[in-house]
C-alpha positions as protocol buffer text, in pm:
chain_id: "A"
residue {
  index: 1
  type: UNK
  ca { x: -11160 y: 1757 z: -3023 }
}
residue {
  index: 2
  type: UNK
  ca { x: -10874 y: 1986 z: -2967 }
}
residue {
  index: 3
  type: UNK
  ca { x: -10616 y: 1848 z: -2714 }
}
residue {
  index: 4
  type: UNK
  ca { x: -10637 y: 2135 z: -2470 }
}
residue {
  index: 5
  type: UNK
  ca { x: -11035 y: 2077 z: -2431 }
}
residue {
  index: 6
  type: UNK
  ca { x: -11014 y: 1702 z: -2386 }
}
residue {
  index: 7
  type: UNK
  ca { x: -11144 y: 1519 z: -2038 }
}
residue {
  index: 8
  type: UNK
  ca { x: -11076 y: 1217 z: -1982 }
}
residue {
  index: 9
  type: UNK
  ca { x: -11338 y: 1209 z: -1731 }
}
residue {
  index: 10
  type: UNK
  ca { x: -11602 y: 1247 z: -2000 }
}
residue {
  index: 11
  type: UNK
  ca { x: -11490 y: 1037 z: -2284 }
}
residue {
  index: 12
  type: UNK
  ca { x: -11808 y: 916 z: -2403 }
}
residue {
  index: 13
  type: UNK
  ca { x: -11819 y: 917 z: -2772 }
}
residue {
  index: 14
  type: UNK
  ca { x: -11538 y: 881 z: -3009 }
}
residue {
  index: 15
  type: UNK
  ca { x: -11573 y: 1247 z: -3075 }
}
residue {
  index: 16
  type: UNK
  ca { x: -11463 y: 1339 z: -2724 }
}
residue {
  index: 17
  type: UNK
  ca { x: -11085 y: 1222 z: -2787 }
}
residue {
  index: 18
  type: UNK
  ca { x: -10781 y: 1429 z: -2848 }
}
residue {
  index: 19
  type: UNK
  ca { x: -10791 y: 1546 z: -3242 }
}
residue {
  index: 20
  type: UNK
  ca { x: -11111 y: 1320 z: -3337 }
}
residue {
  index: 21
  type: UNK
  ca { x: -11381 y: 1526 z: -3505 }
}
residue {
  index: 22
  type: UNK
  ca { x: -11680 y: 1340 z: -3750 }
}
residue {
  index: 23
  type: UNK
  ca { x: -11481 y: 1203 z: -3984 }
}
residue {
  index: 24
  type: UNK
  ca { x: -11190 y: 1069 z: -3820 }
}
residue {
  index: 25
  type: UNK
  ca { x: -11499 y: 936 z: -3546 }
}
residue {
  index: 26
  type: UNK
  ca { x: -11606 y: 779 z: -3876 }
}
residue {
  index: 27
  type: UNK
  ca { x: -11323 y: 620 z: -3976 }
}
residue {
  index: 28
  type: UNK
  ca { x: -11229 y: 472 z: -3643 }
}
residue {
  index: 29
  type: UNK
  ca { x: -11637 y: 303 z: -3637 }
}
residue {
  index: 30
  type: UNK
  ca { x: -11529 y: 181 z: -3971 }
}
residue {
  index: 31
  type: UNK
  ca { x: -11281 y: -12 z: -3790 }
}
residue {
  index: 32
  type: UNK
  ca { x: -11477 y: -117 z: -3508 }
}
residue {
  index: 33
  type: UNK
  ca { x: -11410 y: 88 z: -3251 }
}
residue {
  index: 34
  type: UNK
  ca { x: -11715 y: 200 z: -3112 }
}
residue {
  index: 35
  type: UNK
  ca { x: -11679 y: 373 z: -2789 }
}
residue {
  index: 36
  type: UNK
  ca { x: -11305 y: 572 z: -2671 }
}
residue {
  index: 37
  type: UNK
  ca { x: -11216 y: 277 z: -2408 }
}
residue {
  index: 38
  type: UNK
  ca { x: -11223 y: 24 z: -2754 }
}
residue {
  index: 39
  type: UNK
  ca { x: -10890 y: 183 z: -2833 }
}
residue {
  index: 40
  type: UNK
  ca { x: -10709 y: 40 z: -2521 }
}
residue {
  index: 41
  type: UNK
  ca { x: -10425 y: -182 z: -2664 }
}
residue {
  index: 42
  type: UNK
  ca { x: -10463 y: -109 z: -3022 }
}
residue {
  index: 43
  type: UNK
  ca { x: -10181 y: -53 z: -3296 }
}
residue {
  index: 44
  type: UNK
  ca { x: -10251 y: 284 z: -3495 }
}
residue {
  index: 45
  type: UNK
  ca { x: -10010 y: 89 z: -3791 }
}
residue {
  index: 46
  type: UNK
  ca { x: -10250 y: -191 z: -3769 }
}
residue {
  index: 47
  type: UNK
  ca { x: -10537 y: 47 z: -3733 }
}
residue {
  index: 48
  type: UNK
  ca { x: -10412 y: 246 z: -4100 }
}
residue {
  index: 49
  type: UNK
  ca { x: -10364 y: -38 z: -4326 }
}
residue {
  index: 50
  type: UNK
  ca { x: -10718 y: -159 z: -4244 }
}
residue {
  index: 51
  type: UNK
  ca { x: -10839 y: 131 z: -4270 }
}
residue {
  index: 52
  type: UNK
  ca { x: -10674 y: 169 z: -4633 }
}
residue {
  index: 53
  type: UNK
  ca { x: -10829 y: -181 z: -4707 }
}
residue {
  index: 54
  type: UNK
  ca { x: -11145 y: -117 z: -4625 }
}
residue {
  index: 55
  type: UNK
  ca { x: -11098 y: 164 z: -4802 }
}
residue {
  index: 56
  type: UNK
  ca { x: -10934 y: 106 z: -5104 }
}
residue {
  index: 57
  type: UNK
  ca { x: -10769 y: 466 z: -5071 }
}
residue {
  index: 58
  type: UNK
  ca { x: -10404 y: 514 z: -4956 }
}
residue {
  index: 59
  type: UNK
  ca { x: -10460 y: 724 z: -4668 }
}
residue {
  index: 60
  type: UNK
  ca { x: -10248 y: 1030 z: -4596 }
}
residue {
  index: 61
  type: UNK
  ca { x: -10016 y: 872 z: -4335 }
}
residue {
  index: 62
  type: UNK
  ca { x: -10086 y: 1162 z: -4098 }
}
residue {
  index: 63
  type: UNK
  ca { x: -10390 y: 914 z: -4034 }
}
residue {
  index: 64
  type: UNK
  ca { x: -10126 y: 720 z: -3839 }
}
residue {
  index: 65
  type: UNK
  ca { x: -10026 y: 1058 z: -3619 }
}
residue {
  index: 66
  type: UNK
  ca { x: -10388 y: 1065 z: -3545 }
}
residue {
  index: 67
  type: UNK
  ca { x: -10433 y: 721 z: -3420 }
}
residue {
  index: 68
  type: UNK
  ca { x: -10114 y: 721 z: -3242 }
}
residue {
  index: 69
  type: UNK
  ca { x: -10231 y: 1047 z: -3040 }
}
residue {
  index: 70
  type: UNK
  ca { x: -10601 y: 848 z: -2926 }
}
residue {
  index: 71
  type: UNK
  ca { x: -10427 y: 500 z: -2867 }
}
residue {
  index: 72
  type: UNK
  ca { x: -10142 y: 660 z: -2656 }
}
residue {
  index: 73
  type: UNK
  ca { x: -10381 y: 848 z: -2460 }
}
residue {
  index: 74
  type: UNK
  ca { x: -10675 y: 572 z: -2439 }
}
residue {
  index: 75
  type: UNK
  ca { x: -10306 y: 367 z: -2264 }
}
residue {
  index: 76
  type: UNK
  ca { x: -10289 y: 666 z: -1989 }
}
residue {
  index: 77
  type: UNK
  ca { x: -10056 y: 938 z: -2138 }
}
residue {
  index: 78
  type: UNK
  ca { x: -10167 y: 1342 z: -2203 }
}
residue {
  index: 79
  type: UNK
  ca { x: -10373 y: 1423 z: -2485 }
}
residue {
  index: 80
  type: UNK
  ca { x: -10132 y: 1578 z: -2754 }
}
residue {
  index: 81
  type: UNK
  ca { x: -10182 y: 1702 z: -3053 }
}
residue {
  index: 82
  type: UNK
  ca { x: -10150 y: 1471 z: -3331 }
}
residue {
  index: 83
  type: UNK
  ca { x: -9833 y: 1640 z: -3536 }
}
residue {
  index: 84
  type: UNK
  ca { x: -9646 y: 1572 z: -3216 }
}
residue {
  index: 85
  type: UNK
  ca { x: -9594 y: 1203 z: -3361 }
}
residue {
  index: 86
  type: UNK
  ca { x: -9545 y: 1294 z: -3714 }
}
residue {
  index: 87
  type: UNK
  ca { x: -9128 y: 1219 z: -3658 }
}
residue {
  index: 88
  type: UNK
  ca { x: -9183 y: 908 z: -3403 }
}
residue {
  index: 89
  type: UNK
  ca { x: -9430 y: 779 z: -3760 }
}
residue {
  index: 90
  type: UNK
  ca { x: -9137 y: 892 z: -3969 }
}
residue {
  index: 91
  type: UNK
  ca { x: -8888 y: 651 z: -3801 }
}
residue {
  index: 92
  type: UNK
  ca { x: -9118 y: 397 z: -3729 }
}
residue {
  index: 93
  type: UNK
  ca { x: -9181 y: 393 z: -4114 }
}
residue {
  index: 94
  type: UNK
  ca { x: -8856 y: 435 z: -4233 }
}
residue {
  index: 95
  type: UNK
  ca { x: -8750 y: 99 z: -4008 }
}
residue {
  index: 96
  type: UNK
  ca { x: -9035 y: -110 z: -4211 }
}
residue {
  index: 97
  type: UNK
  ca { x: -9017 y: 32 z: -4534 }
}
């Protein structure tokens, strides 16, 4: 769902979150997440290289921007759209790599 039409008073299905449509909902039920308030607390690195093993695909790592943008607003902050982490992922990444 696009940021600006999010409501966090009616987050009922994965598909309700800030830039999650069917197959990013997918993904994350992949993972285990099955409902929005299963994201509280979890680590959209972690989240990516499962998803990649499960997978067996190298995701794009926009993936990461995505799950960054649900995680930080499943912890309390504004929906955003997901390219607003795309240079907090490129730091983060370059300080691992």
């Amino acid at each position: 769902m696009h940021p600006t039409k999010v409501d966090r008073n009616r987050l009922k299905n994965l598909t309700d979150l800030p830039n999650i449509g069917k197959a990013s909902a997918a993904d994350l039920v992949l993972l285990g997440y099955q409902q929005p308030s299963d994201l509280i607390g979890a680590d959209p690195l972690q989240m990516y290289h499962e998803l990649c093993l499960k997978t067996g695909v190298r995701h794009d790592p926009c993936v990461i921007d995505v799950f960054m943008s649900v995680t930080r607003f499943m912890n309390g902050e504004p929906p955003r759209l997901w390219w607003d982490f795309t240079d907090e992922r490129k730091q983060l990444l370059s300080k691992i790599a």
